[in-house]
N, C-alpha and C positions, 0 to 999 in steps of 0.2 A: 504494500500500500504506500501512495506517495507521501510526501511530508504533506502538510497545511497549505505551505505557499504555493508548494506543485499543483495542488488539488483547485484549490483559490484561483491562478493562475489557467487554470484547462476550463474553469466554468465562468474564467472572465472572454475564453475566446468564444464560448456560445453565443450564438445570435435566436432569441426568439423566431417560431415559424412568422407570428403576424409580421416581425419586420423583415421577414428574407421574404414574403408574399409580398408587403409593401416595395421593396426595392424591386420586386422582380416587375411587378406593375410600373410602376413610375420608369424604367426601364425602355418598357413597350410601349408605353404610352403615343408614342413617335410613329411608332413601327404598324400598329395594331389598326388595322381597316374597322369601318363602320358598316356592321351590316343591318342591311334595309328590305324589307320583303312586304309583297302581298297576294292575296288571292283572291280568285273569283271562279262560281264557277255555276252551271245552268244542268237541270239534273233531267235526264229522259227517264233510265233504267233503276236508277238509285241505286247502280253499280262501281260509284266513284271514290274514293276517300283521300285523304289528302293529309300528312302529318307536318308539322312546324314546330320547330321544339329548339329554344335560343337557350337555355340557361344548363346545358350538359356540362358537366366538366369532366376533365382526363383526371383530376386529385381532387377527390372532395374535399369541396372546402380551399378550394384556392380556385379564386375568380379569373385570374391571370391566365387557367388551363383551359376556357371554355373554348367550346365550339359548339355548333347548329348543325343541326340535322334537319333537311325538307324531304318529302317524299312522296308521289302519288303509286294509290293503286287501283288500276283498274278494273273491277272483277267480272267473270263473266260467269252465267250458267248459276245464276245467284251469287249474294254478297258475303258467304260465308270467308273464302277466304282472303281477300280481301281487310276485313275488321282483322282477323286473326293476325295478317300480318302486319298491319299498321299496328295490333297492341305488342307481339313480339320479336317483330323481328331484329329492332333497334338492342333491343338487350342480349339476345341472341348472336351479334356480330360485336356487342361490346366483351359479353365473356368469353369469345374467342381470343382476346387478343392478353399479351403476358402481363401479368400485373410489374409494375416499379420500372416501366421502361420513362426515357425522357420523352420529349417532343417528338424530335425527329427520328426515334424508333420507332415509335408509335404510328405514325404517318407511312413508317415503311411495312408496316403490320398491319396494316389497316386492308388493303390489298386482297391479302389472304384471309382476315377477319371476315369481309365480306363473304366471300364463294364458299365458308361455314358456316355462319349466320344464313344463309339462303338457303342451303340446303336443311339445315336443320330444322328450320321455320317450314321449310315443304317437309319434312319428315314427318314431324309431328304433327301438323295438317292432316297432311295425308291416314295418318295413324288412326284418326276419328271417324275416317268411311265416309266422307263428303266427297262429293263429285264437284264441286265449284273449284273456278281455277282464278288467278291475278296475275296482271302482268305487276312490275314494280319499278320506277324509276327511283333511288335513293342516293340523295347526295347528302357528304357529310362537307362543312367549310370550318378551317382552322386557321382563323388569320386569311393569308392569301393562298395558300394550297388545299381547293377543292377536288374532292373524289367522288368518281358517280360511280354505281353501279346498277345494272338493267337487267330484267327478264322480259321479252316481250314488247311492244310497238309503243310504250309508251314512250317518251323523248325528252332530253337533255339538250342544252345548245347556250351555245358563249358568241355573246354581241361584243365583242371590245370598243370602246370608243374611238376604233381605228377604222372602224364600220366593215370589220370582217366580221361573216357568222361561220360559228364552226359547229358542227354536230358533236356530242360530246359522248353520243350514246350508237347504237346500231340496231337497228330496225331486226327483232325476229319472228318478219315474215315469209312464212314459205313458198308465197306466188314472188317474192323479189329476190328472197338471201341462197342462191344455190348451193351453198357449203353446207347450210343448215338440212336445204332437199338431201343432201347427198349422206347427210348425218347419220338423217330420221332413219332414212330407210336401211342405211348400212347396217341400225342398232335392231330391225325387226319392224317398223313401222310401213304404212303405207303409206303413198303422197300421190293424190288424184284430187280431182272437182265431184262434186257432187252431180249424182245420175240422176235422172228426170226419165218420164216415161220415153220411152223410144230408144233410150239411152246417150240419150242428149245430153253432155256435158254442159254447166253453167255453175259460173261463181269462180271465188278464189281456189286455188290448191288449198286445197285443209289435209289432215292426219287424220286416216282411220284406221281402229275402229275412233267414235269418239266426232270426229268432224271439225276438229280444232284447225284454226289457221296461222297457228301462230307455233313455234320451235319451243320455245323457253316459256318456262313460267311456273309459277310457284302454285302447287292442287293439279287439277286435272287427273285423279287418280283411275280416271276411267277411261283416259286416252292412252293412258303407257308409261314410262318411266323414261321411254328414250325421248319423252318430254320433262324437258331437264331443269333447273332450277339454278343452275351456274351461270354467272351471271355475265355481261361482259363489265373489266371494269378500267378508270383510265381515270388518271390523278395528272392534273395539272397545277404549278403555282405562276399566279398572276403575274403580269408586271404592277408597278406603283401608280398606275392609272387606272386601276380596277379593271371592273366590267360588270356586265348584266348578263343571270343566269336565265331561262325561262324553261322552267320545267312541265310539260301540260302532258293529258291523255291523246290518244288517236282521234276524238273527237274534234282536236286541235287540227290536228295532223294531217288527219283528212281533206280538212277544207283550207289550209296556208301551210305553204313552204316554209322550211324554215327563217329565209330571210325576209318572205314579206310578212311574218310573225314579226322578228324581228322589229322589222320596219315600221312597222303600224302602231308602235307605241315610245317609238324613240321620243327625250326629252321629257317623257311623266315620270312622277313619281313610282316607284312600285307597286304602289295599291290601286293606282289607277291605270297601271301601265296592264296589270293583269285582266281589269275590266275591257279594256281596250284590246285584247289580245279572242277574249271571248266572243266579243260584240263582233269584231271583224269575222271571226272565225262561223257566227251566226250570221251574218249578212252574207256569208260567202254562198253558206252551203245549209241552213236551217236547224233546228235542233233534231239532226238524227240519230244523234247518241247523246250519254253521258260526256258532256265538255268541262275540262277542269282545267287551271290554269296556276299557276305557282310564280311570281316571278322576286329573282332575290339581286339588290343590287349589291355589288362588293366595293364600298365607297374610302380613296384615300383619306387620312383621320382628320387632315385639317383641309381636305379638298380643295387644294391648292396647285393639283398636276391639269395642267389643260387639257384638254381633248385636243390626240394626234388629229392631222390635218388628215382628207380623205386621203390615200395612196394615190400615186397617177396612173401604177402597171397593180390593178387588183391581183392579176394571177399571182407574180412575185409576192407579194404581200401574203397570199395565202400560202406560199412554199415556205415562208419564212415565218408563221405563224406559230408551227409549232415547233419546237428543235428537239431531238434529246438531248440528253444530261451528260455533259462530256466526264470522266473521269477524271481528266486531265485540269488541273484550275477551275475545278468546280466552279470554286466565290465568285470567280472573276468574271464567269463566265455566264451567271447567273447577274452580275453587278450590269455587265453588258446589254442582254437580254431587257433587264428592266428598265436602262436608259431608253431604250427604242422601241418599248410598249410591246414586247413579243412576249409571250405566254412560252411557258415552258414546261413541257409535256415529261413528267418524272414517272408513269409507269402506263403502259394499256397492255391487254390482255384480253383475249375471248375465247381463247378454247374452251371447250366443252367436256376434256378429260379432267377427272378429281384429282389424279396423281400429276398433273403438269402442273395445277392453278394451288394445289395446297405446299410447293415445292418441296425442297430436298432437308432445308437450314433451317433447325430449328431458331425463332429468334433469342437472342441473347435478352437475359433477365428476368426467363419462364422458371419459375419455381409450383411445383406440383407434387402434390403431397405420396404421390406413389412414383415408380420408377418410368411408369408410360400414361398419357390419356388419348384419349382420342382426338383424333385432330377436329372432327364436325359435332360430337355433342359434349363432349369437355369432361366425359365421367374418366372415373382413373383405372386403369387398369394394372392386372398383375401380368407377370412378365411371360406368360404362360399364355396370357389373352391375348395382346393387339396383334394386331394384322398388318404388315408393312402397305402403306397406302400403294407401293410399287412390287406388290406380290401378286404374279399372274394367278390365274383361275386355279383349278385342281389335278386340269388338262392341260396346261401351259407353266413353264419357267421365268425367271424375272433372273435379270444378274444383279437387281438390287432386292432381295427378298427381304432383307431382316433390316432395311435401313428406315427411318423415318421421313415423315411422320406417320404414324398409326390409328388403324384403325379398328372400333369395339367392330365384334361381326355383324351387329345388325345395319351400323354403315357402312362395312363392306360388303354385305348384301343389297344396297344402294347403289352403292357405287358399281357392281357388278350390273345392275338390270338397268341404270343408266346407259352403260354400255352395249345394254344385248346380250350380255353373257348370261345372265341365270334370269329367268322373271319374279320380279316382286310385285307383292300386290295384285292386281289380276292380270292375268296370264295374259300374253294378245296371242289370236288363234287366228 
């Protein structure tokens, strides 16, 4: 034990949490964008929902960690899943992710957070025998680096004050996304138009059995499994001129492009910019769906950066839009990027395989109270259970069998009929 003064001297170098939260804030204060949102939205189906949620934090209890989370879901075939996943899926993808990581671990976790959280939220869906399915657009914003992730047509999209639009999200339709056609059917599904007497085709390509037109989505437990729940997902950080995010349903989508969306409400505010987004969207094309509408502005804090001047060659403008993340001079190169109002693209991802999107690395600062868990529903396993996420079927080899991350068997029984390999849930014939 140390002398008095040793002792005295170690508890004069403690600093209280309230003042290392006070410094960390006052800190940011500079740094930290204003954000601004509204919504509107016009109901056909009463298949819409829409979440908004400002006051989450990554440390409870320290203001300085928050971040928002927006999210619409579309549901179809009733509103069951839908509510289910607006009430869980947000905590679902938070306890994916390792407790006591910092910021920017956190943000690189977040990625793989998601494509667990989605599945898991369709798992247990699924689990209750409901046939109702949702598409999901869900963006989380921390500061200036926002992440989206998607099932299904509903859409994401980044205005910058540069008056480029950029889709933020991918459309999983299967009369437009061929990869997806070529998926479905590779996993056991079928992809055709709906018969009519004589045998007259009409309508979009849909999945059957089931009649879905859409690849991805969270339920559908009666069109298949190789109707998937993996999301696509793609993390951008701003420049210091912000931007305008607008998150809406098909009902959107249907009736305006993304840029004359866009367009049609530049210079309002968000709350009215989302009314104006709907109203167009209704004058285009009528109320023939559920129209929902989300728009979030990401405003510099003392709103002091002007608005870039329009481009004179758009296309360049768009090539330069997004860059990756060089290795080399990251700071600098990121210092660069946000002089010249370019967005910078730090992760996208779509495949549709669990063992690509849940990777190899586990992240640094995961503490779990057994030797394994599961990598999609977070129980613990003993060493005797998990199932290497890269461990082929029973019929097939992996040269990574025993590596992580792992899985309990009953989502590697998911993950298998996602694939086509074993059927879960009901069998397609």
């Amino acid at each position: 034990m140390g002398s008095t003064v040793e002792r005295h001297r170690h508890h004069h170098d403690l600093v209280p949490l309230a003042a290392l939260i006070s410094r960390e804030m006052r800190s940011e204060k500079m740094e930290k964008p204003t954000v601004r949102y509204g919504h509107a939205a016009q109901s056909r189906k009463g298949e819409d929902y829409f979440l908004m949620k400002t006051d989450c934090q990554r440390v409870q209890g320290n203001p300085s960690s928050s971040f928002s989370v927006f999210a619409i879901f579309d549901g179809h075939n009733g509103n069951a899943a839908a509510t289910f996943s607006r009430d869980h899926l947000l905590n679902h993808v938070l306890s994916a992710i390792p407790r006591a990581l910092g910021r920017d671990e956190w943000l690189q976790a977040l990625p793989r957070a998601l494509v667990a959280g989605f599945v898991k939220t369709d798992k247990e869906f699924q689990s209750k025998g409901q046939t109702s399915g949702t598409t999901v657009t869900f963006v989380i914003v921390d500061r200036w680096t926002v992440t989206v992730a998607s099932v299904g047509d509903s859409r994401c999209i980044l205005d910058t004050q540069g008056g480029a639009v950029t889709d933020l999200t991918v459309d999983h339709r299967l009369e437009e996304n061929i990869a997806e056609r070529e998926r479905v059917t590779a996993s056991g599904g079928e992809v055709g138009r709906l018969s009519i007497v004589g045998g007259v085709e009409i309508g979009p390509l849909r999945c059957w059995p089931g009649g879905l037109c859409l690849s991805r989505s969270i339920g559908d437990m009666d069109v298949g499994e190789f109707i998937v729940p993996i999301p696509y997902v793609k993390q951008v950080k701003l420049s210091n001129v912000g931007g305008r995010f607008i998150i809406a349903s098909d009902g959107i989508w249907d009736a305006l492009s993304s840029e004359k969306a866009a367009k049609s409400c530049r210079g309002l505010p968000a709350e009215l910019a989302a009314r104006q987004v709907v109203k167009e969207a209704l004058r285009t094309r009528g109320l023939k769906d559920d129209t929902t509408c989300i728009v979030v502005d990401i405003i510099p804090p003392d709103n002091s950066v002007q608005p870039l001047p329009p481009p004179k060659k758009q296309n360049k403008f768009r090539a330069l839009l997004f860059r990756k993340k060089s290795q080399d001079s990251a700071t600098k190169l990121s210092k660069k990027l946000s002089a010249v109002g370019i967005v910078e693209q730090l992760f996208e991802e779509g495949s549709a395989m669990l063992a690509e999107r849940l990777g190899n690395d586990e992240p640094s600062g995961q503490t779990t109270p057994g030797l394994f868990m599961c990598a999609v529903c977070q129980v613990d396993l003993a060493a005797s259970e998990g199932i290497s996420v890269h461990a082929g079927s029973i019929f097939s080899t992996s040269s990574k069998p025993w590596q992580g991350p792992f899985l309990c068997a009953d989502c590697r029984n998911k993950k298998d009929a996602m694939e086509g390999k074993r059927p879960s849930g009901v069998k397609v014939v």
